[in-house]
KEKE-3310 file (N, C-alpha, C; in steps of 0.2 Angstrom, whole numbers, plus 5000, padded with zeros to 4 digits):
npx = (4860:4873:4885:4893:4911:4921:4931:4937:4949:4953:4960:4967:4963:4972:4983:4974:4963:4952:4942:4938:4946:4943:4949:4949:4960:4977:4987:4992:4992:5007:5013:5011:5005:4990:4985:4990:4986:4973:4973:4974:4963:4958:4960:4975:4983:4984:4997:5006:5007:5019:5030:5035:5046:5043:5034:5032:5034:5028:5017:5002:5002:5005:4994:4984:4987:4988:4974:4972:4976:4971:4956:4958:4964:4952:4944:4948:4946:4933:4928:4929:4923:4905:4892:4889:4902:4897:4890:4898:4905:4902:4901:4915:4916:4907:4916:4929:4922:4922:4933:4939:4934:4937:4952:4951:4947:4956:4959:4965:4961:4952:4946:4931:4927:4940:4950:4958:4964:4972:4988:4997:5006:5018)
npy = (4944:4953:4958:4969:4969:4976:4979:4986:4996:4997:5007:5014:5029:5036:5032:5033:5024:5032:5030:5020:5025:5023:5018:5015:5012:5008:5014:5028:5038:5048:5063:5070:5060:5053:5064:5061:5047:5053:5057:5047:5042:5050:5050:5053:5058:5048:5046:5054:5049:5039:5047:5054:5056:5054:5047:5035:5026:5022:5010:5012:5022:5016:5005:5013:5020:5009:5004:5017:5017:5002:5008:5019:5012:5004:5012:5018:5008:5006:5017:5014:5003:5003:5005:4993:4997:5007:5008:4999:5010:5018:5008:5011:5023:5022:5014:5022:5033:5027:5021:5036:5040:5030:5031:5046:5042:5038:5022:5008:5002:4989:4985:4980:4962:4963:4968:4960:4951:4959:4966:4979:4988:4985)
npz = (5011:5016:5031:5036:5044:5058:5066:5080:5091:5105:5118:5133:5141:5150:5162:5173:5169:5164:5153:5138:5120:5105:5092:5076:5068:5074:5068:5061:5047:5040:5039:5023:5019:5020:5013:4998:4999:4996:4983:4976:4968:4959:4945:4934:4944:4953:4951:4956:4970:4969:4966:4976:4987:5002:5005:4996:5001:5010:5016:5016:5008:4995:4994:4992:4980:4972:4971:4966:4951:4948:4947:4937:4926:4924:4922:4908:4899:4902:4894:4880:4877:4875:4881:4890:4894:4900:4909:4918:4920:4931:4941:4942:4947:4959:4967:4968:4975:4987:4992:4994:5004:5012:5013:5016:5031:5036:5035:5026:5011:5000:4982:4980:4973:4961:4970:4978:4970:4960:4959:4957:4964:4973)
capx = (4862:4879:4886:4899:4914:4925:4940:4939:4952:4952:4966:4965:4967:4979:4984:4969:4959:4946:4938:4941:4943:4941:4952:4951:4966:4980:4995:4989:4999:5010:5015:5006:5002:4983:4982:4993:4982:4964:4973:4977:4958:4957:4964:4981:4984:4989:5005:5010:5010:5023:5034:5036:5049:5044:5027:5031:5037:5022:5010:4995:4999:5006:4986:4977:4988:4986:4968:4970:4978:4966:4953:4961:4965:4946:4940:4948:4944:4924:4927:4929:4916:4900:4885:4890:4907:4894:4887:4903:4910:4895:4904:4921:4914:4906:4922:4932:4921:4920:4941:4939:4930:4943:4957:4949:4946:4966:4958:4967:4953:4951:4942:4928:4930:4945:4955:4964:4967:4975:4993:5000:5008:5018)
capy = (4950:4956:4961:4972:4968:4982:4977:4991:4995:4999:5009:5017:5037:5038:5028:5031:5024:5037:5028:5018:5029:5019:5019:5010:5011:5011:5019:5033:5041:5054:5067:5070:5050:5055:5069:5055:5042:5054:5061:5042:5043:5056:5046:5051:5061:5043:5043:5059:5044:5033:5049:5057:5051:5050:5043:5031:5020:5020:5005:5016:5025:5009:5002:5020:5020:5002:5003:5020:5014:4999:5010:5021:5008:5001:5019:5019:5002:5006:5024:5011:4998:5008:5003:4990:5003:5013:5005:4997:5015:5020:5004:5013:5031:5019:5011:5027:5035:5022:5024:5041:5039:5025:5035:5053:5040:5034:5016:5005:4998:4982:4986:4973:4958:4960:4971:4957:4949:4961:4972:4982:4991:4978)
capz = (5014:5021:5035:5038:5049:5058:5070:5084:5092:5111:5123:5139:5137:5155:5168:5178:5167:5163:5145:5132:5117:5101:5086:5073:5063:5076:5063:5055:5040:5042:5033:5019:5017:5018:5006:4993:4998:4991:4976:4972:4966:4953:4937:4932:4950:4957:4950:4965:4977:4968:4965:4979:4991:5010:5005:4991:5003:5015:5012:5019:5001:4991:4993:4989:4974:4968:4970:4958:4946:4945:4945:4930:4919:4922:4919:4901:4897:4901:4889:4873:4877:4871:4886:4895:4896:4904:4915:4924:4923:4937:4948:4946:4950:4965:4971:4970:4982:4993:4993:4994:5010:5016:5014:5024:5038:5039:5035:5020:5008:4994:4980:4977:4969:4959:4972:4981:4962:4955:4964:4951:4966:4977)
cpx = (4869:4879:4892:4904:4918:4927:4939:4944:4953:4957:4962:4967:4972:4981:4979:4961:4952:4939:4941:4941:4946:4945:4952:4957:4973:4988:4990:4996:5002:5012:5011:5003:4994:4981:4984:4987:4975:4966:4975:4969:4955:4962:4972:4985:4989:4994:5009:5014:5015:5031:5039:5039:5048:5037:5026:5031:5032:5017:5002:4996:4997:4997:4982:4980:4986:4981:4966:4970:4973:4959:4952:4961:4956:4941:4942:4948:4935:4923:4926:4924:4909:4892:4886:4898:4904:4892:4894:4905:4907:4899:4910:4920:4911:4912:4927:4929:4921:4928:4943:4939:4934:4949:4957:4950:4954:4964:4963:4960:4956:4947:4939:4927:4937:4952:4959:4969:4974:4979:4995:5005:5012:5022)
cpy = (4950:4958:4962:4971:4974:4978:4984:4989:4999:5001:5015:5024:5037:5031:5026:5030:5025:5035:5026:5026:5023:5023:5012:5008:5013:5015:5023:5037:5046:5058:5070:5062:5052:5060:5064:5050:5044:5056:5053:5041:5046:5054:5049:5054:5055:5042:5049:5054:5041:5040:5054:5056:5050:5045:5036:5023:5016:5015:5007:5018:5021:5008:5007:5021:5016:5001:5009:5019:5008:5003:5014:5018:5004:5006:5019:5014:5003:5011:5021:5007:5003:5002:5000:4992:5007:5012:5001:5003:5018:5014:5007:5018:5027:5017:5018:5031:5032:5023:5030:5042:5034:5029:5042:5049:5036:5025:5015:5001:4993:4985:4978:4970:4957:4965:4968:4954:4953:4967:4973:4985:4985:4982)
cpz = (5018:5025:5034:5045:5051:5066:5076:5089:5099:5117:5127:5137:5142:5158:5173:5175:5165:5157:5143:5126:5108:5094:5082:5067:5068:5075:5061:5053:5042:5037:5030:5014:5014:5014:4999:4991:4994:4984:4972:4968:4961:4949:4939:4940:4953:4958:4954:4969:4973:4966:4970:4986:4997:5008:4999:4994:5008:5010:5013:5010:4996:4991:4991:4982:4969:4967:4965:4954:4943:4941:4936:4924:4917:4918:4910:4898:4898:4895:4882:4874:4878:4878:4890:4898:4901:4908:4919:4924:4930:4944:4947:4951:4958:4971:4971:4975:4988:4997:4996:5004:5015:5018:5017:5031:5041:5039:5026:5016:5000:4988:4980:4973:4964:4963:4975:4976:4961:4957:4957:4958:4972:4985)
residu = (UNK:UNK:UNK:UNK:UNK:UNK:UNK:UNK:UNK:UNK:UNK:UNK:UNK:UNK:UNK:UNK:UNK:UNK:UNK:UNK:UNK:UNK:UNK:UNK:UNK:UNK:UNK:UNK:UNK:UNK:UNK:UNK:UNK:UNK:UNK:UNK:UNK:UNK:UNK:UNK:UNK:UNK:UNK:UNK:UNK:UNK:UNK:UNK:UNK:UNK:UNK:UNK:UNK:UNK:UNK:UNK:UNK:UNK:UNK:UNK:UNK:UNK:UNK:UNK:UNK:UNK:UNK:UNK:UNK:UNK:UNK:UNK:UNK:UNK:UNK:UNK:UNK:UNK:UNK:UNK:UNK:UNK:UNK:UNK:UNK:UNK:UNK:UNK:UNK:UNK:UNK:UNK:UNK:UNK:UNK:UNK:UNK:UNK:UNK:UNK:UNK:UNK:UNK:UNK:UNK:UNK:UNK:UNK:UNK:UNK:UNK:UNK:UNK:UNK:UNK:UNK:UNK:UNK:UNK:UNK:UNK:UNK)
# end
């Protein structure tokens, strides 16, 4: 059984110290970073973030792209393998909403197992 780790991250709201208020990602993207980084999800879409100049350069993108792309290429390599194609295509369609859901919350995400492996996007 796993457990899940998460990093919070804790600042004061004023000077007079009223509450912590809890962020856990203290950059958030800017622009249109976060719409780039959910469309890097839907197959060929991806390749928006790698063309569009303020956000190409953002590494919040670079990592929602990289993880599309992986996804994309794994997605049209399950479509030729006939069953066991089909059954890993059910773990991409899993990892891309997992991303999906990374990326709404201004978090950067790994895919699992072969996501630290393999940068296509550097």
């Amino acid at each position: 059984m796993g457990y899940i780790y998460l990093e919070v991250h804790c600042k004061m709201e004023n000077e007079n110290n009223q509450g912590p208020v809890i962020d856990n990602n203290p950059s958030k993207p800017a622009g249109n970073a976060k719409l780039f980084a959910i469309l890097a999800y839907f197959g060929i879409f991806c390749l928006i973030g790698l063309l569009v100049e303020p956000e190409k350069n953002d590494p919040y993108v670079k990592n929602h792209v990289n993880n599309g792309l992986i996804l994309w290429i794994a997605s049209v390599i399950c479509l030729v393998i006939p069953i066991v194609g089909w059954i890993c295509s059910i773990a991409v369609l899993v990892f891309a909403i997992m991303g999906i859901v990374a990326a709404a919350q201004d978090n950067y995400f790994t895919i699992p197992i072969i996501g630290e492996k393999i940068k296509i996007i550097k």
